[in-house]
LUMDO-710882 format. One record per residue: residue in three letters; x, y, z of N, C-alpha, C in turn. Coordinates in pm, whole numbers, plus 32768, in hexadecimal, padded with zeros to 4 digits. Atoms other than C-alpha are relative to their C-alpha. Layout:
# LUMDO-710882
ALAXYZXYZXYZ
...
//
This chain:
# LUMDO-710882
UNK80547F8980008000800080008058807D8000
UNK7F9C7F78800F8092816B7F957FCA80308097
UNK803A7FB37FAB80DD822580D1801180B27FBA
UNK7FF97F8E800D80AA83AF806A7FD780528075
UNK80157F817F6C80CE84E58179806C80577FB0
UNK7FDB7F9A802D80ED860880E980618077805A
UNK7F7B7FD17FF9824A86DA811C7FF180AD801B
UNK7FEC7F3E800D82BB88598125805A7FD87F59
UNK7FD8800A808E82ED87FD7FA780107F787FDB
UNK7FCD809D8057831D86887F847F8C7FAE8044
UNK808380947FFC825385477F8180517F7B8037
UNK7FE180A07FAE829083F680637FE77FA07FB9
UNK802D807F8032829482C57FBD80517F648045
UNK8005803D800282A28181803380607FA87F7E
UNK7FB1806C805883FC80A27F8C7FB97FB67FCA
UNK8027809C800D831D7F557FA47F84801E7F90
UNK8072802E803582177FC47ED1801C80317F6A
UNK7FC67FD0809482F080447D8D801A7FDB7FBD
UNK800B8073805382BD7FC37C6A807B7FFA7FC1
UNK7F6D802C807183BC7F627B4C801C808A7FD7
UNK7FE57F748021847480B37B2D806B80187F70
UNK7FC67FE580908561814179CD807B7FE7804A
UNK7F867FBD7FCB86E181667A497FF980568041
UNK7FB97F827FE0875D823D7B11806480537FBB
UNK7F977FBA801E87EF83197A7280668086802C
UNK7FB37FC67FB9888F83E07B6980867FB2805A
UNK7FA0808B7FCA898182C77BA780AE80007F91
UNK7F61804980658AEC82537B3F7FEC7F9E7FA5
UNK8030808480338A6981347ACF7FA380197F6A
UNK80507FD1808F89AC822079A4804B80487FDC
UNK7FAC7FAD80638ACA82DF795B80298089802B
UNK7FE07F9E7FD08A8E84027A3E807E803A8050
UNK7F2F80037FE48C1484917A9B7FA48094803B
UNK7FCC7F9C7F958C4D858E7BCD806080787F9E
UNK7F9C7F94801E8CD286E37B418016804D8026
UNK7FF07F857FC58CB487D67C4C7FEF7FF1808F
UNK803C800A7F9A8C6587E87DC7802F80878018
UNK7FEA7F647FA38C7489447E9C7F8C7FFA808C
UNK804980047F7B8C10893780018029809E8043
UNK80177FB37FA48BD48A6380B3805D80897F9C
UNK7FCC7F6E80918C638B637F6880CE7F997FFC
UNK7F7480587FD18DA88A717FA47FF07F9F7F81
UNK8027806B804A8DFD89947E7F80517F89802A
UNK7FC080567FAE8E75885B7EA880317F977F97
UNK7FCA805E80578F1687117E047F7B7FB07FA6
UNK80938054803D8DFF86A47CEE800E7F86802E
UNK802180AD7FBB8E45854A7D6580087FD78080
UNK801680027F378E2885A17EDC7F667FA17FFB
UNK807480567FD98D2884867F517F89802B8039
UNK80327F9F7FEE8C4D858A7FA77FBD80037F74
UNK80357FCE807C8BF685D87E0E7FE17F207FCF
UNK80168055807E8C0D846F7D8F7F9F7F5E8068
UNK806980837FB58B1F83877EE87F8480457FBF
UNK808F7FC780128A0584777E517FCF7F957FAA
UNK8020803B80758A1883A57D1D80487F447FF9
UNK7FF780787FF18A8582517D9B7F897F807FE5
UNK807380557FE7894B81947D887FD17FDC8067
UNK803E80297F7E891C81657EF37FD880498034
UNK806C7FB97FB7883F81D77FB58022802480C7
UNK7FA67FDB7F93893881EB80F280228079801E
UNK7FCB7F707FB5894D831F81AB807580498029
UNK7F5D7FF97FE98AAA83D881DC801280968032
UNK7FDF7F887FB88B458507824E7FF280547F6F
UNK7FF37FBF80708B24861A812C8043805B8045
UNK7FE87F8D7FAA8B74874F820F80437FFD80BC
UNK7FE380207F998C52873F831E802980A68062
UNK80007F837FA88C6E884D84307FDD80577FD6
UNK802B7F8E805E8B56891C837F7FA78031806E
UNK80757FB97FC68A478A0883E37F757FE17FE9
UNK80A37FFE802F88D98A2483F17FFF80407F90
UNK7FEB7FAE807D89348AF282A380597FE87FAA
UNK7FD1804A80688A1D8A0681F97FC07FDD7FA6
UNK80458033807889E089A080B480797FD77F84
UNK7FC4807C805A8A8B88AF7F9A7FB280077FA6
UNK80387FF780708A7F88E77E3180247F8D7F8E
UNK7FD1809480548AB187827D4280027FF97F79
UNK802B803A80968AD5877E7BE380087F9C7FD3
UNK7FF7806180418AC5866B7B047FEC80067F6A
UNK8033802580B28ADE861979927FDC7F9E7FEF
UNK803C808E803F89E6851178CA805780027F8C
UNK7FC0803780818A6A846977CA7FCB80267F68
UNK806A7FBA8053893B84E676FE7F7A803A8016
UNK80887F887FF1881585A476D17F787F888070
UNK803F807A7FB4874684FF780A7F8280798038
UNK80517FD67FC785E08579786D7FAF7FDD8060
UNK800080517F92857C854479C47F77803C7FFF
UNK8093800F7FB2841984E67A3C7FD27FF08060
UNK7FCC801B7F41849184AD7BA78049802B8030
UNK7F4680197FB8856F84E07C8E7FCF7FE9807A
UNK803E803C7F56854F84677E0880A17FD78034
UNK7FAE80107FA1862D84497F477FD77F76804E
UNK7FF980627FA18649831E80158038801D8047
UNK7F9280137F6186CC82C3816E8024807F8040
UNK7FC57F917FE7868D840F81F37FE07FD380B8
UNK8016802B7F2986B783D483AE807D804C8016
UNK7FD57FC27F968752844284AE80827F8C804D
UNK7FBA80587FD588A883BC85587FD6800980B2
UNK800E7FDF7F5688B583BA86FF804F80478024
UNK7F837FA07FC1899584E9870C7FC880A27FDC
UNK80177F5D7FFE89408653874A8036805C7F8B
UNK7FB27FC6804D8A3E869A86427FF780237F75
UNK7FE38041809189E28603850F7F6F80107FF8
UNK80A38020808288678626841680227FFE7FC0
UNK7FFE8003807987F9861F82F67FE380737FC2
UNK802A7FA9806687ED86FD81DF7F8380278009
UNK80837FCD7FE5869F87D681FC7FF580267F66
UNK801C7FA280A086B18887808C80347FA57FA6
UNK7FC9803E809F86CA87DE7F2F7FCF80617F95
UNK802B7FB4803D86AE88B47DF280447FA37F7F
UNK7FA8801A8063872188047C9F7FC980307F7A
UNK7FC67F77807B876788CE7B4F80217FAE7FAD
UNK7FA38013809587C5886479FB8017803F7F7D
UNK7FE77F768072885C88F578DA800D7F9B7F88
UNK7FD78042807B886E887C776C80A0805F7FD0
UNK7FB77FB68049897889A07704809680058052
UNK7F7C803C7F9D8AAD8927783D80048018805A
UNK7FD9802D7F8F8B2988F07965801280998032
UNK80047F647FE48B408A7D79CC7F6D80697FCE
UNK80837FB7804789DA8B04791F7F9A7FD57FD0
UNK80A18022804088938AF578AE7FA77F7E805C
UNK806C80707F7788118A2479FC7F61803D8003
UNK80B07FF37FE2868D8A1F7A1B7FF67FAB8066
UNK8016804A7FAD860389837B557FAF7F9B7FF4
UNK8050806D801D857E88417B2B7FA07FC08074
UNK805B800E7FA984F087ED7C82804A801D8068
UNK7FB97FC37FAC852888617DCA7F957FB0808B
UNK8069803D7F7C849287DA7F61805480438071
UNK7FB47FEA7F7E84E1882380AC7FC17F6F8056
UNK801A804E7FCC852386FB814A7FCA7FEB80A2
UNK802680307F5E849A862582AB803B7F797FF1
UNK7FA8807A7FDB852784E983567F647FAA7FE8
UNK807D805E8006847783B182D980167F9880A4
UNK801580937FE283D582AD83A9800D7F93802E
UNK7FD480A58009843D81878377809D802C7F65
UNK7F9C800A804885558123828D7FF97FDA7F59
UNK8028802F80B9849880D681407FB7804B7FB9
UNK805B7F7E80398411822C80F680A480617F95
UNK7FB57FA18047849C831C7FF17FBE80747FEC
UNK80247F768011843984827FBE801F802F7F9E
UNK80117FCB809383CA84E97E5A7FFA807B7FF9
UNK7FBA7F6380068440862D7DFE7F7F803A7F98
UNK804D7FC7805A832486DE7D358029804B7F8D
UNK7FCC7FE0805E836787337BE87FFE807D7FD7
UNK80227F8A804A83A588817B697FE680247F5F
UNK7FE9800A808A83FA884479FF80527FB57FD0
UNK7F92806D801D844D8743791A803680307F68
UNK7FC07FD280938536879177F880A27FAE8024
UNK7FA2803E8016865686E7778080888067800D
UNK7F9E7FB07FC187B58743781E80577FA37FE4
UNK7F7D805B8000891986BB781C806D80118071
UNK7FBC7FE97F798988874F79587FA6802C8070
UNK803C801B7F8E88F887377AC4805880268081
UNK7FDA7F977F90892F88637BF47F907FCC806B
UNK80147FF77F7F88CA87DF7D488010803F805D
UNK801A7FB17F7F88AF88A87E567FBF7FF28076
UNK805080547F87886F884C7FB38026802D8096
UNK80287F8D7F818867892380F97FB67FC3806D
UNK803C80237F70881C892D82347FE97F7C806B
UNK802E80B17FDD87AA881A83477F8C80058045
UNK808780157FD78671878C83AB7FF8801680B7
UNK800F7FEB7F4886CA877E8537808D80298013
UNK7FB57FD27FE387CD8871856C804C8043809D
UNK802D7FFE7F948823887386CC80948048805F
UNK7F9B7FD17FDB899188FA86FB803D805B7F8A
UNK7FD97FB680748A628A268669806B7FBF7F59
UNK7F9F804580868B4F893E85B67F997F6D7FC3
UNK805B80547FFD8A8B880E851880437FB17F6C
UNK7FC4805F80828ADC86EE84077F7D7FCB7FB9
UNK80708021803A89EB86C682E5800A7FD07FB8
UNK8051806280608965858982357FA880077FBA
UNK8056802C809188FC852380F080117F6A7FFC
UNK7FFB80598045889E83E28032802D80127F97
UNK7FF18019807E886E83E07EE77F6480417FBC
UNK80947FE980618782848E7DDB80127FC87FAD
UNK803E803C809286E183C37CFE7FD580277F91
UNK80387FD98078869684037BAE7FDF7FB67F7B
UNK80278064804D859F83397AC17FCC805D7F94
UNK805E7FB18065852083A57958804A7FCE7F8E
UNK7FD08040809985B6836377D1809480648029
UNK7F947FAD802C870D83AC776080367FCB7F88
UNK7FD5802D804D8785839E762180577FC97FDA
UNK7F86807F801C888C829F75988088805F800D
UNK7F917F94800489DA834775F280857FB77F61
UNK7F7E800480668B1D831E74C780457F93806A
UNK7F9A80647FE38BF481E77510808C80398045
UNK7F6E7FD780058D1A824375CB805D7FD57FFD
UNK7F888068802C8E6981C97568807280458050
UNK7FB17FAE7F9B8F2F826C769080377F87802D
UNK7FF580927FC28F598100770F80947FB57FFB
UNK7F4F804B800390CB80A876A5807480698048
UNK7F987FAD7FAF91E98114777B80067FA6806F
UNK7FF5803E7F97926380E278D47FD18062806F
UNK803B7FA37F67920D818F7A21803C7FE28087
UNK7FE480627F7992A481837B6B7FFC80A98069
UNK80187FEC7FB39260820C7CA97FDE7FE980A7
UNK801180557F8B921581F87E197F947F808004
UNK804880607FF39191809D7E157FCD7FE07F74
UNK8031800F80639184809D7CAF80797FF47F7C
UNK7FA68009806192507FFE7BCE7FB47FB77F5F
UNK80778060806491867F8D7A4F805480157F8C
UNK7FF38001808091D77F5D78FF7F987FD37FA5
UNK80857FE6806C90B67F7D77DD802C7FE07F7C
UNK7FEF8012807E90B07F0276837F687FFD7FD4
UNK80807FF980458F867F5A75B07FDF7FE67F84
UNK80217FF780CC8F167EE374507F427FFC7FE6
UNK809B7FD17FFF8DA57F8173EF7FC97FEB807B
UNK801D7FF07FA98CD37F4E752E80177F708049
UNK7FE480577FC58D9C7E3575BB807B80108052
UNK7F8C7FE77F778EB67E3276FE80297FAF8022
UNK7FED80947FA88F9C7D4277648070807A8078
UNK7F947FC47FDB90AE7DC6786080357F948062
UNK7FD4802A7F7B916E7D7579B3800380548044
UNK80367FAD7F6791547E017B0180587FD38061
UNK7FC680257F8092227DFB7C4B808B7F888007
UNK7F68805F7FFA934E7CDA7C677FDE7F7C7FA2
UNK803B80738027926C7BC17BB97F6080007FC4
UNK80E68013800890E17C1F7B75801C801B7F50
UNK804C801E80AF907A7BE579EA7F7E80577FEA
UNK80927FEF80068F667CA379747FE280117F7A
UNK8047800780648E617C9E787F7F8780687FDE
UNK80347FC97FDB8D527D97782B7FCC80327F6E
UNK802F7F9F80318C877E4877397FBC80B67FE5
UNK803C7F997FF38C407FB676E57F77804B7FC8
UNK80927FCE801B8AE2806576C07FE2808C8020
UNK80007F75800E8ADF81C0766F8068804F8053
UNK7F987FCC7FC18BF88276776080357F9A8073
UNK8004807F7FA08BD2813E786680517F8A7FC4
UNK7FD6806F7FEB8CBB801578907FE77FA48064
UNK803280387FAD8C3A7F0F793880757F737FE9
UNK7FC2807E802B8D247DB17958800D7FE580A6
UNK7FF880567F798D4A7CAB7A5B80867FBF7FCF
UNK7F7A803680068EAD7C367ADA80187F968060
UNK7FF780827FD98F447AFC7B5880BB8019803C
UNK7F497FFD7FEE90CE7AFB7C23800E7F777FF6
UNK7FC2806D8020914D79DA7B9080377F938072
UNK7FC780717F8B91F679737CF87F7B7FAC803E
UNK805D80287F9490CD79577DD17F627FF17FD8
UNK80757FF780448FA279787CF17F9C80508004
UNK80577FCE7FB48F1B7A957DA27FCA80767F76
UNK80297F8780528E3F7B837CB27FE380818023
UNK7FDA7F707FDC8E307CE47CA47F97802B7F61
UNK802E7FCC80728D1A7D9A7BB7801C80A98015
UNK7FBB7F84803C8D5B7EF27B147F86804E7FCC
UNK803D7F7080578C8780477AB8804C80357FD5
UNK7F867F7580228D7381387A237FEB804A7F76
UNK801C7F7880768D6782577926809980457FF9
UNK7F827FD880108E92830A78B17FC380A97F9C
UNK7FFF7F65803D8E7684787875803F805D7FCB
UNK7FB47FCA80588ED58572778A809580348045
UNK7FA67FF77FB6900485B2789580747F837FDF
UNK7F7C809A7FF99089845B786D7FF27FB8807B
UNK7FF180407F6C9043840779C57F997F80800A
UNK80568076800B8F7482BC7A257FAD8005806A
UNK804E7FF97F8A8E6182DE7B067F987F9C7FFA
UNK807D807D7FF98D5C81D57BAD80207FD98061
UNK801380317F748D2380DC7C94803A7F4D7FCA
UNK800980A2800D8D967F637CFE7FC87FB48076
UNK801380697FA08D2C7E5C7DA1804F7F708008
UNK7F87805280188DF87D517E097FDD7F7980A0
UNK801A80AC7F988DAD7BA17EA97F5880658017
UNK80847FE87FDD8C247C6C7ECA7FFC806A807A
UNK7FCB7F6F7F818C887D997FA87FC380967F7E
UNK80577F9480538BAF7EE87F5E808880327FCC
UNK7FB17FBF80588C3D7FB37E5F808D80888032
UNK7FD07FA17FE08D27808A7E92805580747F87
UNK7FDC7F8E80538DCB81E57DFC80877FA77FD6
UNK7F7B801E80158EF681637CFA8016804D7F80
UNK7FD77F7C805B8FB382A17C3A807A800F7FF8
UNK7F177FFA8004911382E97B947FE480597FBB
UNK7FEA7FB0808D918F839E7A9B80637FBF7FC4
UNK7FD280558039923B8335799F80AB7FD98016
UNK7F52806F7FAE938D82507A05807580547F85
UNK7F927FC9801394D5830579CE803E7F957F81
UNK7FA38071807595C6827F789880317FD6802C
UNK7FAC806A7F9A965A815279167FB57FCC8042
UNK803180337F8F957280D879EF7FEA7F357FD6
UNK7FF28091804E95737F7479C47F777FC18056
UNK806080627FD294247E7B79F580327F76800A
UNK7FEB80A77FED93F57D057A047FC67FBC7F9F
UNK8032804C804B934A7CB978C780417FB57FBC
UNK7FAB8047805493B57BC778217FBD7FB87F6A
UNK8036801D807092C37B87771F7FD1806B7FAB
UNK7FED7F7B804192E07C8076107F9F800C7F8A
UNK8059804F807591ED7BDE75007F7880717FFB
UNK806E7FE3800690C87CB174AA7F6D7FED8070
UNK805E802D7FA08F8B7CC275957FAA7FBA7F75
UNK80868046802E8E487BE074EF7F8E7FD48059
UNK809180557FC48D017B6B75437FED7F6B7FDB
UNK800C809E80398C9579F9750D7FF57FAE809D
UNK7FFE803D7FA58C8A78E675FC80138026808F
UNK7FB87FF27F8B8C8B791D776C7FF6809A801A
UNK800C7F5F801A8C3D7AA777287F888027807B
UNK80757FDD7FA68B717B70783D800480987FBC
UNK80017F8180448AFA7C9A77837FA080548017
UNK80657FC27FF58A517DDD77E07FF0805F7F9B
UNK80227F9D80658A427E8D76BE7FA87FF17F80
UNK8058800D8021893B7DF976367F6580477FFB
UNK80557FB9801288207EF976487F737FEF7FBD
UNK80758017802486B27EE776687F7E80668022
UNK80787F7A7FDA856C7FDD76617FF07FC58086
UNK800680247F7C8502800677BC7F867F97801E
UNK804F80528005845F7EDD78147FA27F9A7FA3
UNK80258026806B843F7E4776D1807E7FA87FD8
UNK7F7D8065804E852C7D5275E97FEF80337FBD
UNK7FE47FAA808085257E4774F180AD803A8027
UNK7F867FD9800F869A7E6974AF8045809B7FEE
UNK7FDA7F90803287407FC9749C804180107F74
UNK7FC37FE2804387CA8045737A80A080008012
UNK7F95800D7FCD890D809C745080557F528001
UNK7FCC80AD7FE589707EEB745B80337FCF7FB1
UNK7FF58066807889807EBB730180AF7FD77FDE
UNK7F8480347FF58AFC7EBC7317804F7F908061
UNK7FF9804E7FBD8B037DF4743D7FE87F727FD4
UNK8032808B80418A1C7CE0739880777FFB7F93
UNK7F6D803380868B267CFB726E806F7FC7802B
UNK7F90802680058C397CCA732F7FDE7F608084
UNK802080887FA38B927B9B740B80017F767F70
UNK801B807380878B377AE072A180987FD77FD6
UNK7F8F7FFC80018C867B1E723F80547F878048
UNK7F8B80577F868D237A51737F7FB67FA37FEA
UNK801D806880208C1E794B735C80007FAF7F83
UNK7FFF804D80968C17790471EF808A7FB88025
UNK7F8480607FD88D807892722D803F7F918077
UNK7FF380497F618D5677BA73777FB17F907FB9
UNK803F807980188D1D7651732E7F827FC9804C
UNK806280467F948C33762A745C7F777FDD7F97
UNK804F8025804B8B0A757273B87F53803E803C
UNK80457FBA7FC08A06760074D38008809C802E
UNK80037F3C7FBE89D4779175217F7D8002805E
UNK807C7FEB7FA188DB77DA7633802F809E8035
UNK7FF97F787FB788A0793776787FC38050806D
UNK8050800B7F6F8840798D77CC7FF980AF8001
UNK80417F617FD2875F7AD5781D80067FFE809E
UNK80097FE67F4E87AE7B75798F7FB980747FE8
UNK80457F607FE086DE7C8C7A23804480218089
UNK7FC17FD17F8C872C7D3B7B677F227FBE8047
UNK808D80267FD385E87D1D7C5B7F97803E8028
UNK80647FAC7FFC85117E327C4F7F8E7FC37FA2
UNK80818033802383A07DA87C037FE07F72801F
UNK802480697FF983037C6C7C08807C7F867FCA
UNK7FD18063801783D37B217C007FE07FBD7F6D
UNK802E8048807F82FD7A8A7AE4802180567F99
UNK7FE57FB380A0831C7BB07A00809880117FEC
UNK7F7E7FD4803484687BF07A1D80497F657FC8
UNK7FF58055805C848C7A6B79AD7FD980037F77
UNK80297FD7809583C17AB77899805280377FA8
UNK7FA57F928034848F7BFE784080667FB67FDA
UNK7F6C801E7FF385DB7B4E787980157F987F5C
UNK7FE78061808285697A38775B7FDF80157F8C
UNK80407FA3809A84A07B07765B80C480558004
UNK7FAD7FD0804385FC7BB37662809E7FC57FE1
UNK7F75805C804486F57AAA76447FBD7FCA7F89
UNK8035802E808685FE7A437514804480657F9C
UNK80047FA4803986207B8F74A180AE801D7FC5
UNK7FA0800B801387927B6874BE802C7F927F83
UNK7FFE8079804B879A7A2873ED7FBA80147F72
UNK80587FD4807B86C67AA172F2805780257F97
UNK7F777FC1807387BF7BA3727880667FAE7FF4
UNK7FAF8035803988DC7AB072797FE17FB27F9E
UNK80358052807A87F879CD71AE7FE6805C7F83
UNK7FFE7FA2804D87D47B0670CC80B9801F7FAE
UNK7F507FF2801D895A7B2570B080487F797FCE
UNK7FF280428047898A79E8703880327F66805A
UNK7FD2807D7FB989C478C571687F947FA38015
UNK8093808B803888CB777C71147FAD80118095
UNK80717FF57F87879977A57211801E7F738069
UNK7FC2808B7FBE8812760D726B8070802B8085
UNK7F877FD97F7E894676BB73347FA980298077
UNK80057F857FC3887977AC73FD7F847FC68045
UNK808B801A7F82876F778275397FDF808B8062
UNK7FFE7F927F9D86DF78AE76177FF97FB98077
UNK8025802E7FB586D17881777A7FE480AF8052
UNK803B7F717F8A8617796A788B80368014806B
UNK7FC180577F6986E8797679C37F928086804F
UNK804E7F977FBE86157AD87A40804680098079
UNK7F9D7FC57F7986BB7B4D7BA780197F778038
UNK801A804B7FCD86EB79ED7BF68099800A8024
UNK7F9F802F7FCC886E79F17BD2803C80907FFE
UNK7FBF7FAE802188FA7B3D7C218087801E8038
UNK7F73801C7FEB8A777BB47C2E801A80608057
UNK80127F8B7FBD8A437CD87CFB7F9B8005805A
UNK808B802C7FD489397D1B7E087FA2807D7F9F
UNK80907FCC806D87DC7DC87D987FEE8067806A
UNK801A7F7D7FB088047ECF7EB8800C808A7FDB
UNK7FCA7F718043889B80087DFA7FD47FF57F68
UNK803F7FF1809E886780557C8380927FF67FC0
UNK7F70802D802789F97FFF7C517FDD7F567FE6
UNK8006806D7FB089A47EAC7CC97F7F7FD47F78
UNK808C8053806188617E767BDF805080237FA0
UNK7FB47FC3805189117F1E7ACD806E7FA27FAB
UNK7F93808E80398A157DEF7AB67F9F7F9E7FF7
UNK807780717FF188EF7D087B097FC77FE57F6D
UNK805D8000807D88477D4C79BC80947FF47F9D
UNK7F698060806F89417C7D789D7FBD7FB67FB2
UNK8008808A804989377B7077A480737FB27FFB
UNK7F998052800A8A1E7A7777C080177F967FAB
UNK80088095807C8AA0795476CE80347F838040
UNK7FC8806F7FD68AC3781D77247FFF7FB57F9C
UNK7FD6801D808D8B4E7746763480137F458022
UNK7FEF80CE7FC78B267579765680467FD27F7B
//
């Protein structure tokens, strides 16, 4: 049952009763990259953890503002990858800790601009927040206007229970659901990177990734519009490690990992000095084919209608299989687990059909090829954040 109680600008809703939602696209996990923060007229490191938990996918509460005022306030930019028009936006996990010291954020205001990252902001919706509840409420931001933007000004002030002159103020995460158009392939993906806690090497051919990582980890991965997504394996111990990352017109590598099933965390370099030496040792071209976990497969929302954006992907999957002796292909549909169990079986197998279709279009005998539905049954990530579903949703090949 929806709970609604009306706000000083926003609307209560009830987590448990929300149906099958679009992306987030206020997420890493869609492409959205940290380009600014300024707390209190103060600017600060765009990749201070502060600008880039807004857009983590979780819904975990954190420090944004530390030793601020009842008159602090934190300004966030972000760039989309493309022209994205929002029909939502909403806060989660807004409470209270057990310390005199510390609330939450009272003010939200968010802005977008089609014309950049410095101008032409219009306000898109704005609330003054309250502490939920319970723990499965979110607070829908009322819409001011929807028009298509490519950059996104948060703004967020004040606190709800302000109770000392110095005070530390929490945020979650704003959500943001609605269309966005197919972003340009990015081919930023080859190079190396190293940093605190970050050592990688990237090889890219059209929207495919193989690299290495750390003293031993392998990885694999596909790209989908500015997004790299790939899952890695350390050869010693077997422990995996999956990957968001984007690489921006800077050169630098920004995103998140996860690593043995541990929440995500912030992983950023810039690009590795001449000389820097990795551990790859396999130098061979990346491919698709057998054994492939691929998210760059692209589908209307909630549909097996294929994107337009894939068709290079499907090319370069036919490609790897036409030449693989395996005599069986089974192509397995994942979803993440927002909606019903049954439908998202459904979904998962109308679009490994849908997958199979086009390779049977490209020229591999229908005899090779089987769909299968797996729907949230097997996922590689959890289904708590929108990072986490984000990897969840794949096709994979399995090859007998």
């Amino acid at each position: 049952m929806l709970k609604r109680a009306l706000l000083t600008g926003g609307i209560l809703l009830s987590l448990g009763s929300a149906s099958l939602a679009s992306p987030d696209y206020l997420t890493f996990a869609q492409g959205a990259i940290p380009l600014s923060v300024t707390i209190d007229g103060v600017a600060m490191d765009p990749y201070f953890a502060g600008n880039v938990q807004p857009i983590d996918g979780s819904p975990t509460a954190f420090v944004l503002i530390r030793s601020g005022t009842a008159a602090s306030k934190a300004e966030l930019i972000y760039a989309l990858p493309a022209a994205t028009t929002f029909s939502r936006f909403a806060v989660p996990s807004i409470g209270e800790v057990p310390s005199l010291h510390t609330t939450f954020v009272k003010q939200i205001e968010v802005h977008g601009s089609a014309k950049g990252p410095d101008a032409g902001y219009e306000l898109l919706a704005s609330a003054t927040l309250a502490t939920h509840k319970t723990k499965d409420e979110v607070t829908e931001l009322p819409i001011a206007k929807q028009t298509a933007v490519r950059w996104v000004k948060i703004t967020l002030s004040g606190g709800i229970d302000v109770q000392t002159p110095k005070v530390s103020l929490q945020f979650s995460e704003l959500i943001g659901h609605g269309t966005q158009e197919p972003a340009p392939l990015s081919t930023g993906f080859t190079g190396s990177w190293a940093g605190k806690g970050v050592l990688i090497e990237l090889r890219q051919a059209g929207a495919t990734v193989s690299g290495c990582y750390d003293k031993e980890g392998k990885l694999d991965g596909t790209v989908s519009g500015t997004v790299l997504r790939a899952v890695g394996v350390d050869i010693r111990d077997k422990v995996k490690s999956l990957f968001v990352l984007t690489v921006g017109a800077d050169g630098r590598l920004r995103g998140l990992r996860s690593t043995n099933g541990a929440p995500f965390k912030i992983y950023t370099a810039p690009g590795a000095p001449a000389g820097t030496k990795t551990q790859c040792r396999d130098s061979s071209p990346p491919k698709l084919g057998c054994g492939s976990v691929i998210h760059a497969i692209n589908f209307d929302f909630d549909s097996a209608a294929i994107r337009e954006d894939s068709k290079a992907v499907l090319d370069d999957l036919y490609v790897g299989l036409k030449s693989d002796p395996a005599k069986a292909i089974v192509i397995e549909g994942h979803t993440s687990s927002e909606g019903a169990p049954a439908h998202n079986v459904d979904l998962s197998k109308r679009r490994a059909q849908a997958v199979v279709d086009e390779l049977i279009k490209r020229g591999l005998p229908r005899s090779r090829l089987a769909p299968a539905g797996k729907g949230p049954s097997e996922p590689i990530a959890s289904n708590a954040d929108e990072t986490g579903r984000a990897m969840n949703r794949r096709v994979e090949v399995e090859c007998r």
